[in-house]
BAKEFI-707961 format. One record per residue (C-alpha): x, y negated, z negated; residue number from 1. Coordinates in steps of 0.2 Angstrom, whole numbers, plus 2048, in hexadecimal, padded with zeros to 3 digits. Each point is the difference from the previous one (the first is absolute). Example, Ala and Ser with C-alpha at 12.3 -4.5 7.8 and 13.67 -1.06 7.14 Angstrom:
# residues 2
+-----+-----+-----+-------+
:  xx :  yy :  zz : marke :
+-----+-----+-----+-------+
: 83E : 816 : 7D9 :     1 :
: 806 : 7EF : 803 :     2 :
+-----+-----+-----+-------+
# end
This chain:
# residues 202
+-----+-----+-----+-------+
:  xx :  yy :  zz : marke :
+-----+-----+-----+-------+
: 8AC : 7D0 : 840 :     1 :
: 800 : 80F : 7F2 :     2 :
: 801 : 810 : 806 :     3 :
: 7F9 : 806 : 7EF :     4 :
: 7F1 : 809 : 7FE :     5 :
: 7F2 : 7F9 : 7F9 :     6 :
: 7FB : 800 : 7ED :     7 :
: 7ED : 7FE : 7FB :     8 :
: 800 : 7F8 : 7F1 :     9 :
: 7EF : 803 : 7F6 :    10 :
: 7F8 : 7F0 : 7FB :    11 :
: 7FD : 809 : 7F1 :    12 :
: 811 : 807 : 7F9 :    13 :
: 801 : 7F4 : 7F3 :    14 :
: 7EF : 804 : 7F7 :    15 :
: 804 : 813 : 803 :    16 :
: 80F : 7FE : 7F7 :    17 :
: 7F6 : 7F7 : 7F1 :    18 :
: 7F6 : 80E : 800 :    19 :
: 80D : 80D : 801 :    20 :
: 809 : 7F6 : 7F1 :    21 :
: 7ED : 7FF : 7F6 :    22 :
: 801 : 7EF : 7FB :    23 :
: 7F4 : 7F7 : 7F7 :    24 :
: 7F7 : 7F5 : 810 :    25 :
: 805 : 80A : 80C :    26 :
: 7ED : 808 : 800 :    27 :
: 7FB : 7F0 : 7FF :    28 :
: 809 : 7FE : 80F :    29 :
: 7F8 : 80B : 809 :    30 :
: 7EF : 7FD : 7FC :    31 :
: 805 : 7EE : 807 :    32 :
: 807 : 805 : 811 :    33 :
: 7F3 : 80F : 803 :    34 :
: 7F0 : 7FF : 7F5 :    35 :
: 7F5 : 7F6 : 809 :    36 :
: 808 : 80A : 812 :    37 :
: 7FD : 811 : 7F8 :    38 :
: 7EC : 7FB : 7F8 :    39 :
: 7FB : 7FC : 813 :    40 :
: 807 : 80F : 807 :    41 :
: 7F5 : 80B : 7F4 :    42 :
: 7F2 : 7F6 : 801 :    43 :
: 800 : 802 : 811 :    44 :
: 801 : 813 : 7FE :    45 :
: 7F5 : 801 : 7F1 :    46 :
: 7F4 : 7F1 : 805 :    47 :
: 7FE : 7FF : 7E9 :    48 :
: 807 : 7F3 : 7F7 :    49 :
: 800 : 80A : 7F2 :    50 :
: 808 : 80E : 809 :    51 :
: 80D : 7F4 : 809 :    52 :
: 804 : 7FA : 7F0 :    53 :
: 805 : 811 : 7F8 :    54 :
: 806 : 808 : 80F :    55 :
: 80D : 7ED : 800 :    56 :
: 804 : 803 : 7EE :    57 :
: 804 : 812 : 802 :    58 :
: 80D : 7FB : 810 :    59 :
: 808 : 7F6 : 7FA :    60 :
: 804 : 809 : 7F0 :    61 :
: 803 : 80D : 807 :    62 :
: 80E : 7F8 : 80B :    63 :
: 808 : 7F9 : 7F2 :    64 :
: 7FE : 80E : 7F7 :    65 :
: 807 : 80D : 80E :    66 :
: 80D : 7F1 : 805 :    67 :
: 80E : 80D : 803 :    68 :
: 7F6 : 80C : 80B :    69 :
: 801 : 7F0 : 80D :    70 :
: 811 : 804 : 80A :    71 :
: 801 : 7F2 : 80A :    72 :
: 7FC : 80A : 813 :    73 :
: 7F3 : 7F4 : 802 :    74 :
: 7F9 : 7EE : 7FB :    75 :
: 7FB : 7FF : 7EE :    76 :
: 7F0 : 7FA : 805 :    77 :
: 7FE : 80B : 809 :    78 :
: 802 : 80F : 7F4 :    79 :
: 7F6 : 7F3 : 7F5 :    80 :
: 7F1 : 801 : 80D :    81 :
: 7FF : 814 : 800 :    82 :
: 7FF : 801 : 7EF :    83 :
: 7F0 : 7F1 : 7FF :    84 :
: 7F9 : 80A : 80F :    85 :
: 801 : 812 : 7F8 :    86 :
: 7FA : 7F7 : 7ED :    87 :
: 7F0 : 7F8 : 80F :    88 :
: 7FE : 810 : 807 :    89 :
: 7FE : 80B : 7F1 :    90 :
: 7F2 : 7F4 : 7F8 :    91 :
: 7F6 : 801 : 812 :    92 :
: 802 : 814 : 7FC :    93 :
: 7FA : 7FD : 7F0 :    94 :
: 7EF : 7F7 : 806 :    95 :
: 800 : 80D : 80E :    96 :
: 7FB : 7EF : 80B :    97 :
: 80A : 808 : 80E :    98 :
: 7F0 : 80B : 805 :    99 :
: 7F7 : 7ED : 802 :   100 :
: 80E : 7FA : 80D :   101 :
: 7FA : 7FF : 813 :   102 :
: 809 : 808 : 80E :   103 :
: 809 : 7F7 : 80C :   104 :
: 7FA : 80A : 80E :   105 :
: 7EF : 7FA : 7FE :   106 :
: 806 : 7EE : 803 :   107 :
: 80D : 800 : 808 :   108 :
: 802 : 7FC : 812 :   109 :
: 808 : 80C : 80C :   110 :
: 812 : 802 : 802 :   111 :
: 809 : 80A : 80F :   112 :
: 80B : 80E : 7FD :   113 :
: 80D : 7F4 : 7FB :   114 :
: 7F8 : 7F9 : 7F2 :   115 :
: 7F9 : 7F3 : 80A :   116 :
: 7F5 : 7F2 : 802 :   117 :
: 7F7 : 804 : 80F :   118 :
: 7EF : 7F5 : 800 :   119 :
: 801 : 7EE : 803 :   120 :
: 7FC : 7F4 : 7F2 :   121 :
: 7F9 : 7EF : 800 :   122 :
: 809 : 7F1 : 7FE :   123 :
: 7F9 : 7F8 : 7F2 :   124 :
: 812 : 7F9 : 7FA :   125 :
: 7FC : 7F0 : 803 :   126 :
: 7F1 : 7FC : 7F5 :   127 :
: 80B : 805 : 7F1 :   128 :
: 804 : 7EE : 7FE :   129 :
: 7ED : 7FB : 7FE :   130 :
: 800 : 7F9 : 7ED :   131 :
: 7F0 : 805 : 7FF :   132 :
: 804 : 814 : 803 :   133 :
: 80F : 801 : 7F7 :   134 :
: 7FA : 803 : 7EE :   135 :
: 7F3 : 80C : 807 :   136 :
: 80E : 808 : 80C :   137 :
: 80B : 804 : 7F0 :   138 :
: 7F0 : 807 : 7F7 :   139 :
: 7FE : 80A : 80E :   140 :
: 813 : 807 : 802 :   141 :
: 801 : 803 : 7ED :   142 :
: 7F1 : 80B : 801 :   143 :
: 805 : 809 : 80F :   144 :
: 813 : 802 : 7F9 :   145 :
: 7F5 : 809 : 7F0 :   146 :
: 7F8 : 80A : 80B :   147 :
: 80F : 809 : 805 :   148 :
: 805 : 813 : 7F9 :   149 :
: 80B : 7FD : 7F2 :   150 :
: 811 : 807 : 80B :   151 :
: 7FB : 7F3 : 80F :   152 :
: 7FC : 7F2 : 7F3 :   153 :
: 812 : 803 : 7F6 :   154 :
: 809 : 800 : 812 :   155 :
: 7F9 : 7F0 : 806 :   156 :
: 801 : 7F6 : 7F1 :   157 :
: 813 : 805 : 7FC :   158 :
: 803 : 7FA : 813 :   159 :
: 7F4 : 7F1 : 803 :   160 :
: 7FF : 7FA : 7EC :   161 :
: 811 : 804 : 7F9 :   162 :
: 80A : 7FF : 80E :   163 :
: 806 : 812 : 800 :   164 :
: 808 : 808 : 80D :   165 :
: 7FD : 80F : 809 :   166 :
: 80D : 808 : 7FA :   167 :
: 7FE : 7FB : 7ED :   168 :
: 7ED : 806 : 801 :   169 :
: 803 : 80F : 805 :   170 :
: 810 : 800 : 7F1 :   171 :
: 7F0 : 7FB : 7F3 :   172 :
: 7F5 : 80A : 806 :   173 :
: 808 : 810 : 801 :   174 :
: 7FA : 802 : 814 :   175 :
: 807 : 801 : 811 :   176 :
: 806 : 7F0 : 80A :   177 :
: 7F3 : 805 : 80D :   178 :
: 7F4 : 803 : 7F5 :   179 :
: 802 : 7EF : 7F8 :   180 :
: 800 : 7F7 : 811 :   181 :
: 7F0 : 80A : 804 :   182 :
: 7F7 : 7F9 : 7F0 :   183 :
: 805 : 7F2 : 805 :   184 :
: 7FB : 7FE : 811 :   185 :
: 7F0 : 808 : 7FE :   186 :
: 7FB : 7F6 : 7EF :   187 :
: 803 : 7F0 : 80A :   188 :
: 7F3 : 806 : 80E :   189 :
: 7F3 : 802 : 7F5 :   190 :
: 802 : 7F0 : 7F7 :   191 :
: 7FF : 7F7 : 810 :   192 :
: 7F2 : 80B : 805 :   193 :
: 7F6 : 7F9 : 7F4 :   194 :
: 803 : 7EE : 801 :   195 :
: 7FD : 802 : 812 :   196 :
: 7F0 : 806 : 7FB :   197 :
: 7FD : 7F3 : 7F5 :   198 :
: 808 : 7F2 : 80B :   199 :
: 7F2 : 808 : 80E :   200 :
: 7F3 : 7FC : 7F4 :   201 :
: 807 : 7F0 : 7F8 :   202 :
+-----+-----+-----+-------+
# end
């Protein structure tokens, strides 16, 4: 067995370096691996497809552009995602929507001085697998996944969508890896607080 320590190799080293080197599909590259991932992130912030659109655009020229800024401390997608979010963020300060967002405390339900879930919640699992809910049910958690402040919705899509880890999110978001678990934790309560509404109704 290797006593060696080890090496993280980025899945993305070889279409940093095309970057790097400029050449000629390397963008083209990169809008192949990352558009479509970098458009839902800013539509998710920005809830606009126009806006999504632009703010995408601008990300991912920007990262070409700034390609050498990128030291290689953390994923490239990573860096990649900071850059779509902060693109994301500053169209939603353009609109001002910000002022248009809920509070979670008004949802939410209570948590202990731990952070914690503290109320017991129905069991509605099971029902998921009724056919005749399920297109209703994905309404229903894409409308309360919208709902979210833009800084919860951004957290729990890079972990539940994309795949993100903790770690990473708070790397492309610029925040702590507490305060990203926090997001996290507290974005998924609501969403299952309001399909257990709906699924009390249903």
């Amino acid at each position: 067995m290797s006593l060696l320590p080890r090496t993280h190799v980025d899945p993305d080293a070889a279409l940093v370096e095309a970057l790097r080197r400029e050449e000629p599909e390397a963008t083209e590259a990169l809008v192949e691996a990352y558009g479509d991932r970098v458009y839902r992130l800013a539509l998710r912030i920005t809830r606009s497809n126009e806006d999504a659109e632009e703010a995408a655009q601008d990300a991912l020229w920007t990262a070409a552009r700034k390609i050498h800024t990128f030291k290689g401390e953390s994923a490239f997608g990573s860096w990649l995602y900071r850059i779509a979010a902060n693109a994301a963020y500053q169209k939603l300060r353009t609109r001002r929507a910000k002022s248009q967002e809920i509070s979670l405390e008004d949802v939410l339900p209570p948590l202990d001085d731990d952070g914690r879930h503290f109320e017991p919640m129905d069991d509605w699992s099971t029902r998921v697998d009724d056919q005749a809910l399920q297109s209703e049910l994905r309404r229903v958690l894409e409308t309360a996944i919208e709902g979210l402040p833009p800084d919860y919705r951004t957290a729990l899509v890079l972990h539940d969508i994309e795949g993100l880890s903790n770690p990473d999110i708070a790397e492309a978001l610029g925040v702590s890896l507490p305060a990203v678990k926090s997001r996290v934790h507290r974005s998924r309560l609501y969403v299952r607080a309001r399909l257990a509404d709906y699924m009390r109704r249903a």
